[in-house]
N, C-alpha and C positions, 0 to 999 in steps of 0.2 A: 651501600650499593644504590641504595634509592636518588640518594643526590645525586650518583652519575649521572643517571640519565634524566632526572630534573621530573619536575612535579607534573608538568604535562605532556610530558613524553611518553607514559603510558604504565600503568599500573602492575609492572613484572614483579616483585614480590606477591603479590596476591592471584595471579594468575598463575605463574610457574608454583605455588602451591597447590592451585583446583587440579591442575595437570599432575601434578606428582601423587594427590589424592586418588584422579584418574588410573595412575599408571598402578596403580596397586589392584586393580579391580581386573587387569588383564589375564588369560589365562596362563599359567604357570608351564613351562617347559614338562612338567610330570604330567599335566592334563590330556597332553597329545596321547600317550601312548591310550588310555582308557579312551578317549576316543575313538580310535584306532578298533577297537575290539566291538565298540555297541554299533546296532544298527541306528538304520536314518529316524526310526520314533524313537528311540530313545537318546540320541544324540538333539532330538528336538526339546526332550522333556529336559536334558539335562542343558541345555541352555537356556531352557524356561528359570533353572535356578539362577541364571544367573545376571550380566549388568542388560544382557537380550530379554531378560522376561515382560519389560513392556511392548517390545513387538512380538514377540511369538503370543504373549495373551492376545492382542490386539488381530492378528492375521488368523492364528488357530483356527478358526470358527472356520475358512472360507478356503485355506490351505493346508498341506501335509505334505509328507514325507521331502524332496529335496528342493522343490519349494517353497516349501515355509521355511526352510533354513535359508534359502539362496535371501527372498525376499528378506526375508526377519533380518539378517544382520549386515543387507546392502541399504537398508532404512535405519539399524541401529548407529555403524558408521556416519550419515548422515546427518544425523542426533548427534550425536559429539561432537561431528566439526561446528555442527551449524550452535553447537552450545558452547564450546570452547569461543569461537569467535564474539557471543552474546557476552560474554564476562572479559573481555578484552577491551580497553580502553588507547583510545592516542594514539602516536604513533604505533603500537603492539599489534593495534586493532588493524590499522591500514597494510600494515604487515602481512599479519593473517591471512588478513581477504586477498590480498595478492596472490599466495601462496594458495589456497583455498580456489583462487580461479581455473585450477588446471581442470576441476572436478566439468566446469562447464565444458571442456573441450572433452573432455571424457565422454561426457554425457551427451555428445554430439556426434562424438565416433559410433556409440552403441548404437544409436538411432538411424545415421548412416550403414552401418553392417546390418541391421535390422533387415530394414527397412529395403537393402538388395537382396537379401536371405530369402527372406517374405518369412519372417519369425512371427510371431502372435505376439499382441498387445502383452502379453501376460509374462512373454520369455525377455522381450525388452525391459518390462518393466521391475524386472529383476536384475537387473546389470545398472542400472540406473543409480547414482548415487546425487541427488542431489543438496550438495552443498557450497555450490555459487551463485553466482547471480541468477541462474535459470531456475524456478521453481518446476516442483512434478507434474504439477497443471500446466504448464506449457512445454514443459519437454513431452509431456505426452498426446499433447496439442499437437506440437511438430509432428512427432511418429504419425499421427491420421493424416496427413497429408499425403494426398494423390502417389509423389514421387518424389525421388531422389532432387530434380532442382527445383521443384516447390519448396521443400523444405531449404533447398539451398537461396533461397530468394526470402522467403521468410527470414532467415537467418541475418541478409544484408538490411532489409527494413528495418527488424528488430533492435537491433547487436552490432549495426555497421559492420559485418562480417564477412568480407568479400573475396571470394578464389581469384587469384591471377588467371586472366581469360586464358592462358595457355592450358591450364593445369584443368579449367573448365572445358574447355574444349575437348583435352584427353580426355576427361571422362566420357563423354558424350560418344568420343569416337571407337575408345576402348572397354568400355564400361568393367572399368578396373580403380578400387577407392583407391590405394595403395598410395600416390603422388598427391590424394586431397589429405589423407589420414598426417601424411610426412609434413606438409603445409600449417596441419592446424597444430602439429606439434611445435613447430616451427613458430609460426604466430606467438604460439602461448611464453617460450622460454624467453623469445627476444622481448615480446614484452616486459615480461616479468624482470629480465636482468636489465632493461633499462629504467624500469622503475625503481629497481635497487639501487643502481648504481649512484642516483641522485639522491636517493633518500636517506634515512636517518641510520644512526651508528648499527641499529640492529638491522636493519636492510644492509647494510655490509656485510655483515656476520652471517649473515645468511645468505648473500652473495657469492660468497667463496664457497658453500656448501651445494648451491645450486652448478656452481660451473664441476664439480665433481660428478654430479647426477646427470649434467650432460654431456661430459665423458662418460659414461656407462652406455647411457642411450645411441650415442657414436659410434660405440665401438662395436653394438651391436646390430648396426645398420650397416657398419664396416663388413663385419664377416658374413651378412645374409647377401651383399653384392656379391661379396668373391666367392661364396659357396654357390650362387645359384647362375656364375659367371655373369654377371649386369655388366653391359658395355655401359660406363659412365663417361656421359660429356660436359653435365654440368653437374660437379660435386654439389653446389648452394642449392639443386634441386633435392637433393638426399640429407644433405648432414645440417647442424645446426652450430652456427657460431656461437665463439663464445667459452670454451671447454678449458678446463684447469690446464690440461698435458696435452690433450689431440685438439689442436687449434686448427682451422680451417685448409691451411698449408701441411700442414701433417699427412691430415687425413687422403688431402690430394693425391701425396706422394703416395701412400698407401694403398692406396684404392688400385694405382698404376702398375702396383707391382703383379710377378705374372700369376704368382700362385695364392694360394689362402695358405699353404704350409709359410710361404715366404712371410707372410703378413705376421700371423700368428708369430713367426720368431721373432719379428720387431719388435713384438707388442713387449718383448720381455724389458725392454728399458722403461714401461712403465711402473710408475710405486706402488701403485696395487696390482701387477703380476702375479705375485704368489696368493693373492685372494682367485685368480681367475687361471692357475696353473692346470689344475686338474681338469675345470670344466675344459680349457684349450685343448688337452689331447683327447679329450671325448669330440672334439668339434671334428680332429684330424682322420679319427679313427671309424667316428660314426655320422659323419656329417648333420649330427644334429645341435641346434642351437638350445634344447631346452636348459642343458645342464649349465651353459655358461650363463642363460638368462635368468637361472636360480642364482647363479655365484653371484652375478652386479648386483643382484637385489641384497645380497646378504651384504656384500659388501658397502652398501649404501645405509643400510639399517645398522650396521656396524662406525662410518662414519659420522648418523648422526648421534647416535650414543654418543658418540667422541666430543665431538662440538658441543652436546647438552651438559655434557661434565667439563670441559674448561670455563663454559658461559654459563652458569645454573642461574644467572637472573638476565637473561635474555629472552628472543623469541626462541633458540634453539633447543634448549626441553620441548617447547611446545610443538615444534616440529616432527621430533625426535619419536615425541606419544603417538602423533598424529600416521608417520609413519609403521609404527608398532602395530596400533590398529588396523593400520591398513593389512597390516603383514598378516594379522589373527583373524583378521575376516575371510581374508583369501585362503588360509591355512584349511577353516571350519567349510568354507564352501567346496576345498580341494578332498578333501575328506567326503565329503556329502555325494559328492560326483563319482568319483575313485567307486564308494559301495555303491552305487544307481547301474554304475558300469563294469559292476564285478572287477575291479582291480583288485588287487592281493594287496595285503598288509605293507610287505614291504616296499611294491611298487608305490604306494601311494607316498609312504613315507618317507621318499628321495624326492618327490615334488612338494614338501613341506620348507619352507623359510622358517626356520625356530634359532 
């Protein structure tokens, strides 16, 4: 398998091993439930046992109860991508980092939502994952800034990162992030799939994985118009080209039609319909998006399992981990919040990804 992809192409047998090492260290499907049951100190102590006990020893001292868990394992995360990528070579490596750059638009969102909230240096600094190009010292450099286009003018100096003057304008008129958030999402994907599309065998491979993932994100941009009736005039302002089955024209059509029941029925000619059946009728019945926003995500962490096990010396393991972790940080942070907010047991546990 090594001479596929040639001696400097990048070093996937010895990486897709660190990773498979990695993925042995996640938490096991039987750990939720005992989570489930302890409080927030001792859901700290018992992540103290485990791959989190370099950040919860490290923050201990200065945090507690949701917290030290929120913070502890949005820095533990950050340690593995930014370690995962350190032991990637070559092409694998340029990969990565591709992949790896959405974490900066993330980290850009959080700061913007902050930063209109008037949240405290401390509640940001907890949503913060950094693992692209922006380090913590200057994402939290950005966050002190005066305002919302301060930091958006930092942003173009820095990062060459610049809003369409329309999109800046709305804000300014409407002070609503909503049209900047959709933009940087936007930015990030078109990037990223034109960087794929030119690049090397595993940047394919992972090109077809990514236009799945922005069919998810589509379709859930799709049913938040038609549930909250948005007059749409320019689709390219909302959605993102580029999508395995809702291609830009799809979505058009879609958007146009009169109802969300209508929509929802179409959606059934998609191949992952019965991953998103059930949350659908909860969309119809209860106008809520959380439950279908659980199904994409599962369906996507389902996907990449898929992709990891036909290419197991690609970048797709590496992905595949990368999302897993993502899925178990958010699982331990949904947990940690749920008890802070007196949630019940089983409430908490229909907003778990496992």
């Amino acid at each position: 398998m090594a001479l596929l992809w040639g001696r400097n192409k990048g070093n996937y047998p010895y990486a897709c091993a660190r990773v498979k090492a990695k993925k042995s260290l996640l938490l096991t499907k039987d750990n939720y439930p005992k989570l489930l049951m302890m409080d927030l100190n001792e859901i700290g102590r018992f992540l103290g046992e485990t791959q989190y006990k370099v950040e919860m020893a490290e923050l201990g001292a200065k945090y507690d109860g949701v917290n030290l868990i929120e913070l502890g394992t949005a820095r533990n995360l950050a340690r593995m991508n930014r370690q995962i990528l350190s032991f990637c070579e070559g092409d694998l490596q340029d990969t990565v980092s591709k992949y790896l750059s959405r974490w900066d638009y993330w980290n850009i969102k959080t700061i913007l939502r902050g930063k209109f909230s008037g949240a405290t240096l401390d509640e940001v600094q907890e949503e913060l994952v950094p693992s692209g190009r922006m380090s913590e010292e200057y994402l939290l450099q950005l966050y002190n800034k005066e305002s919302i286009p301060e930091i958006l003018e930092d942003l173009r100096h820095r990062y060459d990162l610049t809003l369409p003057e329309d999109i800046r304008a709305g804000f300014e008129a409407n002070s609503t992030l909503g049209p900047i958030e959709d933009h940087l999402d936007q930015v990030y994907y078109q990037q990223l799939m034109a960087q794929l599309e030119s690049g090397s065998k595993a940047d394919k491979m992972l090109l077809t994985f990514i236009r799945r993932e922005v069919d998810s994100v589509n379709l859930l941009t799709l049913l938040k118009l038609k549930r909250d009736k948005v007059q749409v005039d320019k689709v390219n302002n909302y959605f993102i080209a580029g999508g395995q089955e809702l291609p830009i024209k799809e979505l058009h059509r879609l958007v146009g039609l009169e109802s969300l029941e209508q929509v929802i029925s179409e959606l059934s000619k998609l191949s992952f319909y019965e991953d998103l059946k059930e949350s659908l009728e909860v969309v119809k019945t209860k106008n809520s998006l959380t439950e279908v926003g659980l199904a994409t995500r599962k369906y996507i962490a389902k996907q990449s399992e898929r992709f990891g096990h036909v290419y197991p010396m690609s970048v797709l393991p590496i992905i595949d981990f990368m999302i897993r972790k993502k899925n178990e940080v958010d699982n331990i942070r949904v947990i940690a919040r749920g008890k802070q907010s007196g949630l019940g047991v089983d409430q908490i546990k229909k907003l778990l990804v496992v």
